[in-house]
py3Dmol code that shows the C-alpha trace and the ligand (Angstrom):
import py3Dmol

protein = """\
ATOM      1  CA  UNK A   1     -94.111   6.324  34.280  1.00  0.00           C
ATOM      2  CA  UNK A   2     -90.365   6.338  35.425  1.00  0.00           C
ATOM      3  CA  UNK A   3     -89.596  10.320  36.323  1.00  0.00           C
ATOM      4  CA  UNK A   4     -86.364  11.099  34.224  1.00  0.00           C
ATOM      5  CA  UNK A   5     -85.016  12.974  36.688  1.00  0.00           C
ATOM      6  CA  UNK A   6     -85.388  10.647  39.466  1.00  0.00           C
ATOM      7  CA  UNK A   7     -83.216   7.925  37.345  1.00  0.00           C
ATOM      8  CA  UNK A   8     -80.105   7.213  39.606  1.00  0.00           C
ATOM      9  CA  UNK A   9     -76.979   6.947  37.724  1.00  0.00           C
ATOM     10  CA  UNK A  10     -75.620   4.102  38.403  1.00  0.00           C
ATOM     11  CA  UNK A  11     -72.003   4.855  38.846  1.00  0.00           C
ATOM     12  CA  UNK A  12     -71.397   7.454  41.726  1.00  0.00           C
ATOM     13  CA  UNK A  13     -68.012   8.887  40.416  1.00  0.00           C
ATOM     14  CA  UNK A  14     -67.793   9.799  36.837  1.00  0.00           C
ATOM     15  CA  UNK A  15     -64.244   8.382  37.000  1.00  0.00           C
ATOM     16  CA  UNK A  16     -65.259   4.766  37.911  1.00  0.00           C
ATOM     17  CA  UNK A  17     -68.336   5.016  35.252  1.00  0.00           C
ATOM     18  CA  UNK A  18     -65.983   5.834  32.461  1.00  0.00           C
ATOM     19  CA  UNK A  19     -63.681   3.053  33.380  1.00  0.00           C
ATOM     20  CA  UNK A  20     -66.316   0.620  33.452  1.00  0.00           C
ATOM     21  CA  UNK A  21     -67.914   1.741  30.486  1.00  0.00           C
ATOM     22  CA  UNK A  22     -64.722   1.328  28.597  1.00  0.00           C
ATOM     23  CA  UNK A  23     -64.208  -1.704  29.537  1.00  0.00           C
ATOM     24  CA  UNK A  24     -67.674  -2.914  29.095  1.00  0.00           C
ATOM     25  CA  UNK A  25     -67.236  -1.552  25.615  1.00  0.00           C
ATOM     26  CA  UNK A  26     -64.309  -3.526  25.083  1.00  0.00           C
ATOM     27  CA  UNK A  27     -65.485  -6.571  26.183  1.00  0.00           C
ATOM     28  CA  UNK A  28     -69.033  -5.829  24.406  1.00  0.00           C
ATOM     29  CA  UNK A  29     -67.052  -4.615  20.844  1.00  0.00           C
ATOM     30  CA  UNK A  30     -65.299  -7.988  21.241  1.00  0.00           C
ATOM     31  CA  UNK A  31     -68.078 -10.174  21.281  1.00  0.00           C
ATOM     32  CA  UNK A  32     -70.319  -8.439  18.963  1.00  0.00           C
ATOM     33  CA  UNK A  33     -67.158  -8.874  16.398  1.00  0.00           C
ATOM     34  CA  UNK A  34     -66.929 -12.287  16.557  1.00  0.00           C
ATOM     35  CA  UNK A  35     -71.004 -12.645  16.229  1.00  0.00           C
ATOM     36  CA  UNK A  36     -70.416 -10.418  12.703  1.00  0.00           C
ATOM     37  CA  UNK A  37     -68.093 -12.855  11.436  1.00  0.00           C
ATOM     38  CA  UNK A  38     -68.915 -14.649   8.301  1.00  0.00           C
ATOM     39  CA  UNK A  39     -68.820 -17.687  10.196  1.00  0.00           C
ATOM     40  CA  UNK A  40     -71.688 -17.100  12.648  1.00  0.00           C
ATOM     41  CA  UNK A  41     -70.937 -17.302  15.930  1.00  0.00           C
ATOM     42  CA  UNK A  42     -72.176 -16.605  18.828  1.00  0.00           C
ATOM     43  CA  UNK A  43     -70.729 -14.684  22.201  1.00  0.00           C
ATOM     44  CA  UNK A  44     -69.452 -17.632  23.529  1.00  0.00           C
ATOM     45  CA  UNK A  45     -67.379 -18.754  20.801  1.00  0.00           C
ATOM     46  CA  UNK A  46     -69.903 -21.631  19.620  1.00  0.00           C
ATOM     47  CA  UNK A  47     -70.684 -22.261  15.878  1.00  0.00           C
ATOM     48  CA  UNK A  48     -74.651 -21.052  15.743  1.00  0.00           C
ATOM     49  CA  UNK A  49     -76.392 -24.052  14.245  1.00  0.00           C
ATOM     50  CA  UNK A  50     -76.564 -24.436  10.291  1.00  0.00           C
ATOM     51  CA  UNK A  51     -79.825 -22.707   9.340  1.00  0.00           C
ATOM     52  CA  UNK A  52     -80.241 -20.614  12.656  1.00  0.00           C
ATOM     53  CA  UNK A  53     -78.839 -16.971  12.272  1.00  0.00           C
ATOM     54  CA  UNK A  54     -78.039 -14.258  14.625  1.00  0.00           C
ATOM     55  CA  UNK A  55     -80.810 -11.637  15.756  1.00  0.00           C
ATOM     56  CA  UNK A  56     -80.031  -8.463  16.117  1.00  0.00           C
ATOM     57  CA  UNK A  57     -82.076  -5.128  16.906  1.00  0.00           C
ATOM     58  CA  UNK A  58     -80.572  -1.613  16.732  1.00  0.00           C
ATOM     59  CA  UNK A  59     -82.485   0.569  18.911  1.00  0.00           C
ATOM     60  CA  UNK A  60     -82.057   4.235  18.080  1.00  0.00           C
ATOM     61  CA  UNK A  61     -83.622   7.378  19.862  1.00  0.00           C
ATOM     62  CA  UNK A  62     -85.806   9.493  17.804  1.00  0.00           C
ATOM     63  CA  UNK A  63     -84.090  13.008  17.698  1.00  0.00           C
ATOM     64  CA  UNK A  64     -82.329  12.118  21.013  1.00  0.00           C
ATOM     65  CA  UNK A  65     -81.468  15.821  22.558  1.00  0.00           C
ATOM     66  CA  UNK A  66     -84.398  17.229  21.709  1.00  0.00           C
ATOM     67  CA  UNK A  67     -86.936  14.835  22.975  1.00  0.00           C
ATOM     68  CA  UNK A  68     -85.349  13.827  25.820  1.00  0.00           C
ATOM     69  CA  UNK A  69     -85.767  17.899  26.965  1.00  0.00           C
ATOM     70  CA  UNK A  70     -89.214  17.479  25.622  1.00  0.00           C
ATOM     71  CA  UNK A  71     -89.741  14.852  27.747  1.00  0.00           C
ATOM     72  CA  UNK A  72     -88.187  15.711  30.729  1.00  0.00           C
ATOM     73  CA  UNK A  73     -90.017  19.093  30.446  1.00  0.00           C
ATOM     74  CA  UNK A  74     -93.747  17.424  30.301  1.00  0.00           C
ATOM     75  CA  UNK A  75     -92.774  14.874  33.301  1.00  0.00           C
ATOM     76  CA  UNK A  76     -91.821  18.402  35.236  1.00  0.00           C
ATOM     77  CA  UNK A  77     -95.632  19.914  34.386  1.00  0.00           C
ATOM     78  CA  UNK A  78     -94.660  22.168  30.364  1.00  0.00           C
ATOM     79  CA  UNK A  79     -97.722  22.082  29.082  1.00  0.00           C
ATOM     80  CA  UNK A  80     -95.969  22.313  25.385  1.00  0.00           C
ATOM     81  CA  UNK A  81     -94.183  19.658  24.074  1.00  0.00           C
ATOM     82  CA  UNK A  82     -91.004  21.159  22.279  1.00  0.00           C
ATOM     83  CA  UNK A  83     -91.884  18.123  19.619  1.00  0.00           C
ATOM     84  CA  UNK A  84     -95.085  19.510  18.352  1.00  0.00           C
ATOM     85  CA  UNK A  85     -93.428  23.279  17.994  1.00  0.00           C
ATOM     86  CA  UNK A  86     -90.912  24.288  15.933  1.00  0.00           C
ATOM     87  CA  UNK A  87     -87.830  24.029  17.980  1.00  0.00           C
ATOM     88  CA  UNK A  88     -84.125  23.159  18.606  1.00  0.00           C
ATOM     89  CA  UNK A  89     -81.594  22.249  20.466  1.00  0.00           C
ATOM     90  CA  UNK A  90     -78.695  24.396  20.631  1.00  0.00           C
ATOM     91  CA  UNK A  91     -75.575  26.065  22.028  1.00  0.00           C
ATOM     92  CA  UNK A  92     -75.923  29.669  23.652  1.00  0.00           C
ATOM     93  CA  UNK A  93     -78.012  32.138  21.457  1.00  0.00           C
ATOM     94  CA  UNK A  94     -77.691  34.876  23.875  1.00  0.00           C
ATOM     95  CA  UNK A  95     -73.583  34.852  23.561  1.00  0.00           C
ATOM     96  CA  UNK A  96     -74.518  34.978  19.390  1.00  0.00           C
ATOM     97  CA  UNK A  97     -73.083  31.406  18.946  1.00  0.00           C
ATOM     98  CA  UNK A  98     -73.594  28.359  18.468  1.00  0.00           C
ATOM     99  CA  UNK A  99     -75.461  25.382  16.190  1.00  0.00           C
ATOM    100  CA  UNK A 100     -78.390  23.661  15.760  1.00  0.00           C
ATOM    101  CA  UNK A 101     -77.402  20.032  17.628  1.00  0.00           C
ATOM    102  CA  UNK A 102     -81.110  18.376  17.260  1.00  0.00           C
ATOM    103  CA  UNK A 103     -84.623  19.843  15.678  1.00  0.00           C
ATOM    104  CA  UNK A 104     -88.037  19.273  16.099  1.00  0.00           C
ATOM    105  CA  UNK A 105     -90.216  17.517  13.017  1.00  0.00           C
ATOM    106  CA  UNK A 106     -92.204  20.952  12.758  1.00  0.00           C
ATOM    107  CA  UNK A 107     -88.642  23.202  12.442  1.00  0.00           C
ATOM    108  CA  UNK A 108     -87.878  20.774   9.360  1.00  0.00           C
ATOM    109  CA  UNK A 109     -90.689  22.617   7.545  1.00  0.00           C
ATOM    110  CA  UNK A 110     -88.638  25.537   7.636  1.00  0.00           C
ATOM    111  CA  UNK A 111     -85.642  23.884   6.042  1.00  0.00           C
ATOM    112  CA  UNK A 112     -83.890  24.220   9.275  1.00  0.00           C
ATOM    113  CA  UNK A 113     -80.425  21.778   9.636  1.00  0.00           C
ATOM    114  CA  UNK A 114     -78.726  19.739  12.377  1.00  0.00           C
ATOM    115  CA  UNK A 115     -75.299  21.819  11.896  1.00  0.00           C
ATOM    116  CA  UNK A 116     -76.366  24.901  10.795  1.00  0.00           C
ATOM    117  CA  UNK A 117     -76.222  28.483  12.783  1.00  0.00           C
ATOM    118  CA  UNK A 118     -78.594  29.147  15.450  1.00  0.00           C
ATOM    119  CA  UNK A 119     -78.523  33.184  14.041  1.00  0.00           C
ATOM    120  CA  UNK A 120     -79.605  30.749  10.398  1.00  0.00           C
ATOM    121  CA  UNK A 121     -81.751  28.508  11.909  1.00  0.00           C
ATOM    122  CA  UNK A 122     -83.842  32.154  13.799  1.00  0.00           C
ATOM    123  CA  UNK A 123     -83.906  33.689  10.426  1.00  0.00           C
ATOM    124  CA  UNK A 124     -85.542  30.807   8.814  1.00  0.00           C
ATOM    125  CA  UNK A 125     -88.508  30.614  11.631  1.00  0.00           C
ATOM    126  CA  UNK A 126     -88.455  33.931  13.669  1.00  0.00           C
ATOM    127  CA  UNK A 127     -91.165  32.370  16.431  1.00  0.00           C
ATOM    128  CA  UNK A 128     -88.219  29.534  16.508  1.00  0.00           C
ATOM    129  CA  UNK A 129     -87.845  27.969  20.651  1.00  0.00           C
ATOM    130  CA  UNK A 130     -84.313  27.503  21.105  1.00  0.00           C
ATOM    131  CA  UNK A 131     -83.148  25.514  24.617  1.00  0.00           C
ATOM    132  CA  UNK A 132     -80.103  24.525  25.579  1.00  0.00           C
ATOM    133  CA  UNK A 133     -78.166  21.370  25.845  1.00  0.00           C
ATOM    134  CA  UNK A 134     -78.189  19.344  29.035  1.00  0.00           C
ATOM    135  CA  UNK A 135     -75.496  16.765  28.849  1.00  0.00           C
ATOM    136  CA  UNK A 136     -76.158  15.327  32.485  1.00  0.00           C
ATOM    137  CA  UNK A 137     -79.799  14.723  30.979  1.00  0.00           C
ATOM    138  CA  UNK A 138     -78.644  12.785  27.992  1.00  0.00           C
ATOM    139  CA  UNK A 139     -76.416  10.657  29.971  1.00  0.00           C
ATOM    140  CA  UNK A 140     -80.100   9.817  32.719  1.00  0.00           C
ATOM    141  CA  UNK A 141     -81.775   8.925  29.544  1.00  0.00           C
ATOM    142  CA  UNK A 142     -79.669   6.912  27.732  1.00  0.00           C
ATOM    143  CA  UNK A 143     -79.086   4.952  30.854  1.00  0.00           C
ATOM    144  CA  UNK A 144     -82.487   4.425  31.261  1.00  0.00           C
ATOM    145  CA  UNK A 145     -83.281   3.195  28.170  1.00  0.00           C
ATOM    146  CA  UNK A 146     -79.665   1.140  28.437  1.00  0.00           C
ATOM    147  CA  UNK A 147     -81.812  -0.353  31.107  1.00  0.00           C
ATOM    148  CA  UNK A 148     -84.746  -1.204  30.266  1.00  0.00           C
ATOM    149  CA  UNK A 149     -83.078  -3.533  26.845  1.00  0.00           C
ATOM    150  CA  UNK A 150     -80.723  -5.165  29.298  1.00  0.00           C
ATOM    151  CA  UNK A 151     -83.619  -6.732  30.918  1.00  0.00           C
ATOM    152  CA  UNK A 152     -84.022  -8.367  27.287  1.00  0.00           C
ATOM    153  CA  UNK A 153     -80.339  -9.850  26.738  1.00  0.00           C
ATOM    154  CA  UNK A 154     -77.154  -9.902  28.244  1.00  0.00           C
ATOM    155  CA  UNK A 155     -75.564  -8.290  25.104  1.00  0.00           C
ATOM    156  CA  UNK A 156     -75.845  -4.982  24.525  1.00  0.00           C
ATOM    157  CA  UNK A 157     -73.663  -2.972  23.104  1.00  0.00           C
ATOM    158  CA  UNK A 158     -74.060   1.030  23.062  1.00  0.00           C
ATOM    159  CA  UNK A 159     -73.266   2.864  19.978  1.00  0.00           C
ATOM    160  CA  UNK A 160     -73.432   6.084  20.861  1.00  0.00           C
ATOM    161  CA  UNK A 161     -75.412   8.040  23.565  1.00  0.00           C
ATOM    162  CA  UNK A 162     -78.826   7.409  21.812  1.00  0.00           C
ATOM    163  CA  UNK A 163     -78.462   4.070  19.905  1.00  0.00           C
ATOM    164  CA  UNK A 164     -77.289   0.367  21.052  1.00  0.00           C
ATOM    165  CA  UNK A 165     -77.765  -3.011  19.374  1.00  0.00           C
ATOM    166  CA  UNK A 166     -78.871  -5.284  21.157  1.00  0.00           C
ATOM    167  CA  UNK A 167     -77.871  -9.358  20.601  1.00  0.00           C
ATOM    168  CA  UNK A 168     -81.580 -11.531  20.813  1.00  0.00           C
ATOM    169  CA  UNK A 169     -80.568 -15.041  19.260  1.00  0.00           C
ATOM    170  CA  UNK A 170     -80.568 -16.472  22.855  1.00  0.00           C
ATOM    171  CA  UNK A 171     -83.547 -14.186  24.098  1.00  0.00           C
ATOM    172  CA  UNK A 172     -86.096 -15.960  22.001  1.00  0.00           C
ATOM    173  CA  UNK A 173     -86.707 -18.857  24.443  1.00  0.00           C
ATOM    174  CA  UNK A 174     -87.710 -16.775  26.978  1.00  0.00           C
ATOM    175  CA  UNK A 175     -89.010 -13.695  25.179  1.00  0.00           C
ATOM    176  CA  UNK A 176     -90.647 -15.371  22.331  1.00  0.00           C
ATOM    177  CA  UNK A 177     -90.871 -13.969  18.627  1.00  0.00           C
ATOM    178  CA  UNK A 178     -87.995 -11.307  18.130  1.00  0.00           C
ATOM    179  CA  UNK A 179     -90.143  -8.872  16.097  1.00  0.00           C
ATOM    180  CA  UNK A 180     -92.941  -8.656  18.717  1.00  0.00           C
ATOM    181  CA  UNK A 181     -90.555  -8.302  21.298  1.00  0.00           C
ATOM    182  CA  UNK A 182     -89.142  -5.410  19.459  1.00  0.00           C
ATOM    183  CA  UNK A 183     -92.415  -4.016  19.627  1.00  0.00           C
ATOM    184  CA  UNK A 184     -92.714  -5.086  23.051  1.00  0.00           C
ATOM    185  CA  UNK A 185     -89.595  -2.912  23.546  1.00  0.00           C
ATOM    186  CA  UNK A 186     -90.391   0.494  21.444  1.00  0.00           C
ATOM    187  CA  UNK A 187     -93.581   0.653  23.398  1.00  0.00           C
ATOM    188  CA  UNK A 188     -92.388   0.248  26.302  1.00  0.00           C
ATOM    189  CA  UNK A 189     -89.581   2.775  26.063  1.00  0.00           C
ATOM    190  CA  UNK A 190     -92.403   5.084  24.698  1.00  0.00           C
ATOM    191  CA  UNK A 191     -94.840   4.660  28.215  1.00  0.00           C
ATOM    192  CA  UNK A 192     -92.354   4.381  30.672  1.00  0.00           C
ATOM    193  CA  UNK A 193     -89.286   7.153  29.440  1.00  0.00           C
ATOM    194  CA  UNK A 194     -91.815   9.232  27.707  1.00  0.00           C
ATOM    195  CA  UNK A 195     -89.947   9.571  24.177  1.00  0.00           C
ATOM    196  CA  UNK A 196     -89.460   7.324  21.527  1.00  0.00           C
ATOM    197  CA  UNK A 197     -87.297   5.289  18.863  1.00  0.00           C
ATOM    198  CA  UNK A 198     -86.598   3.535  16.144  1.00  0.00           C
ATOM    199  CA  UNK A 199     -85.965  -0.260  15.998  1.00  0.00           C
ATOM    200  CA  UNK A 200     -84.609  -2.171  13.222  1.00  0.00           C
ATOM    201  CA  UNK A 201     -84.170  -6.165  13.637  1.00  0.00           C
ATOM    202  CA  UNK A 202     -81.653  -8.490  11.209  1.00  0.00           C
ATOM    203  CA  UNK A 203     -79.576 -11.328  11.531  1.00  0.00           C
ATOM    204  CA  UNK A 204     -76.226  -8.548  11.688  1.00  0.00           C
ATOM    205  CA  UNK A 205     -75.818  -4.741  12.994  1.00  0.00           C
ATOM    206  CA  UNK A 206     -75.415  -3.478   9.994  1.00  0.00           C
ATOM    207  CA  UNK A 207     -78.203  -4.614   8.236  1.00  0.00           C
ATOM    208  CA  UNK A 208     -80.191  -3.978  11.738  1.00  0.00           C
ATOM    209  CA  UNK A 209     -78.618   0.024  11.694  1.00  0.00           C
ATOM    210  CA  UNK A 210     -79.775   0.476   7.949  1.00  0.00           C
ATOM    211  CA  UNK A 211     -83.358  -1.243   9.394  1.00  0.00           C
ATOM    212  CA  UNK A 212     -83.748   1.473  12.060  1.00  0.00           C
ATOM    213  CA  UNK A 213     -83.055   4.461   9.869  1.00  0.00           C
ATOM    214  CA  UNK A 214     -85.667   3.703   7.164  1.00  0.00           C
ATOM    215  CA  UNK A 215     -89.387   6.011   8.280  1.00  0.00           C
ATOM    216  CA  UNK A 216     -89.116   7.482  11.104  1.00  0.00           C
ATOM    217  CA  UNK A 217     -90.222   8.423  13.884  1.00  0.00           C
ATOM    218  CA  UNK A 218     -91.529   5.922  16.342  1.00  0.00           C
ATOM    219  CA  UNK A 219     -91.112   2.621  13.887  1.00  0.00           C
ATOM    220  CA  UNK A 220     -90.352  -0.856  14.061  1.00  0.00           C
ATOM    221  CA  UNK A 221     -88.432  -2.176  10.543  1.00  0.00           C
ATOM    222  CA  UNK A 222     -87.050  -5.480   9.509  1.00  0.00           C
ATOM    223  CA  UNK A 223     -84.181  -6.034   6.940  1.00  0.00           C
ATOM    224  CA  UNK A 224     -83.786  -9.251   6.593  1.00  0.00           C
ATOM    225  CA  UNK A 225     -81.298 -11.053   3.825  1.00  0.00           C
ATOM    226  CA  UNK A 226     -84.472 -12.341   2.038  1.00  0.00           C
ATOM    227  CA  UNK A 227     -86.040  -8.505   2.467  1.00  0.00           C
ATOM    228  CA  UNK A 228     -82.732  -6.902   1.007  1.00  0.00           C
ATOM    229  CA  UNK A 229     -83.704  -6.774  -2.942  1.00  0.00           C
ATOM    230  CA  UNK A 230     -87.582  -5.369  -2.056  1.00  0.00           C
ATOM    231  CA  UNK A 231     -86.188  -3.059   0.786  1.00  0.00           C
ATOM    232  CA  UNK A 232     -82.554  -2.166   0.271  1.00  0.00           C
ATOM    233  CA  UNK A 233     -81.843  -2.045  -3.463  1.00  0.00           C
ATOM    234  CA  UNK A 234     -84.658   0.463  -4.340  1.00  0.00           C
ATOM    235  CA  UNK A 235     -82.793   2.734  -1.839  1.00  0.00           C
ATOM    236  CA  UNK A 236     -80.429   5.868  -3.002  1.00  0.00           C
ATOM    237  CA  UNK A 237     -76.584   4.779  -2.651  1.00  0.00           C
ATOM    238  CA  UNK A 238     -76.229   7.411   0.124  1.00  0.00           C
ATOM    239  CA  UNK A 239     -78.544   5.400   2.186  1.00  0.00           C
ATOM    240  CA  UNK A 240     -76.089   2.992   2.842  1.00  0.00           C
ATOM    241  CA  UNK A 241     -74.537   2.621   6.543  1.00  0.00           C
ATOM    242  CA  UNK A 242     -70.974   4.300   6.343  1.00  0.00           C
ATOM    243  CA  UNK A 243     -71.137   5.963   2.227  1.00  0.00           C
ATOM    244  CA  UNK A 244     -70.808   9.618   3.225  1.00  0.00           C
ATOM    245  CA  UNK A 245     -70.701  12.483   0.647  1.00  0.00           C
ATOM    246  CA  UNK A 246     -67.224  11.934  -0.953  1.00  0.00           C
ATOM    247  CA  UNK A 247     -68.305   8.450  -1.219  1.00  0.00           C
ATOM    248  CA  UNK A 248     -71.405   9.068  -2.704  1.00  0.00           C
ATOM    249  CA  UNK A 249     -69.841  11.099  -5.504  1.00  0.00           C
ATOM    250  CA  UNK A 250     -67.622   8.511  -6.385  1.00  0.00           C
ATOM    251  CA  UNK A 251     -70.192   6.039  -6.383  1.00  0.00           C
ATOM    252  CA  UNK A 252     -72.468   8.082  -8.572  1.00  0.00           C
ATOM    253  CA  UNK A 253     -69.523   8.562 -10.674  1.00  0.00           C
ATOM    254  CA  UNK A 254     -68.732   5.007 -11.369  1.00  0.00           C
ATOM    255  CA  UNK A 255     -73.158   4.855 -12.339  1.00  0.00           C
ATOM    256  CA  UNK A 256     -73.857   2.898  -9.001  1.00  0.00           C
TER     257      UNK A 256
END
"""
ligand_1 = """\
1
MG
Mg -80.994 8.946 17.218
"""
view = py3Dmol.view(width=600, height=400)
view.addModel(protein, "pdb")
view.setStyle({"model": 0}, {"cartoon": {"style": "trace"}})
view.addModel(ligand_1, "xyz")
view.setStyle({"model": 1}, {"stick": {}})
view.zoomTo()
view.show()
């Protein structure tokens, strides 16, 4: 197992990191642009072949803040894991403020909200564990897992802290079927970082993000265009990638 804390950043001056992670998000948000186009292509500007789409996983950290602590606090000798408890992750409850930034499956029993209060979220579940947030852990983690899928393709693109997609139409040679190596991947994430995620695989992102956020935790989903009317359809309108709640009431409205 790979100690979090013993994951070397791999920038030494927060200055340089940020300017090479905006441009490697540039270049990145570039390319994976082009591969959404309608006209299929691929990173380096040539048509795909007729008949041969894109493949493309979203890889997404199961309640990132929370069980990254969780899992830094095992590999450091906690004999509870905050996962298993009800718990959250949150700003400073002995200043009387903050919110609840990421929850444990057992505080969802008590109806307890990313968002809400802390002072809510302790009147809900009085035996309620409450830790706070450790940025300069989230950043350790996320690297390592950036890691670990750039040993799978060239291309990949971070979302956000705890999700990337990751381009495997040209990892297929070498890595062989894209849904076992998406396995291959969750797994491996699992034993070596010590938390897990979600992985959805398509022939776009979007249908890959909408893959990933179907049951969760821990789960490997496909959504692809042949899957859409058995998978997708059934779905509430709100499920879709982007409709928020104004959106959702004006789809409702219109009967959708
Ligand atoms: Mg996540």
């Amino acid at each position: 197992m790979i100690l979090i804390s013993d994951f070397s950043i791999k920038f030494p001056l927060e200055k340089e990191r940020m300017f090479l992670y905006d441009r490697e998000k540039r270049i990145l948000s570039d390319k994976i642009c082009r591969m959404s186009d309608a006209k299929q292509t691929n990173c380096f500007d040539n048509p795909v072949e007729e008949g041969i789409y894109m493949i493309i996983f979203h890889i997404d950290a199961n309640s990132a803040y929370l069980s990254w602590e969780a899992a830094y606090r095992i590999q450091n000798g906690a004999s509870v894991d905050l996962r298993e408890i009800p718990s959250v992750v949150g700003g400073n409850e002995k200043q009387r403020h903050g919110i609840v930034l990421a929850k444990s499956i057992p505080s969802k029993k008590y109806g307890i909200q990313t968002g809400e209060s802390l002072y809510s979220a302790r009147q809900k579940c009085p035996d309620l564990v409450v830790v706070p947030p450790n940025y300069d852990l989230y950043i350790k983690c996320s690297d390592a897992m950036y890691q670990i899928l750039c040993e799978y393709s060239p291309i990949v693109q971070r979302f956000s802290v705890d999700e990337c997609f990751l381009d495997y139409t040209d990892s297929e040679k070498r890595f062989g079927d894209p849904v076992q190596a998406a396995f291959t991947i969750k797994e491996r994430i699992k034993k070596e970082l010590g938390f897990t995620v979600n992985i959805g695989v398509s022939t776009n992102k979007i249908l890959a993000k909408m893959a990933s956020e179907f049951k969760k935790p821990d789960k490997l989903h496909t959504l692809f265009p042949d899957e859409m009317k058995d998978k997708l359809w059934p779905l509430p309108v709100e499920d879709l990638f982007m409709v928020g709640r104004a959106t959702t009431q004006k789809l409702k409205k219109n009967k959708y």
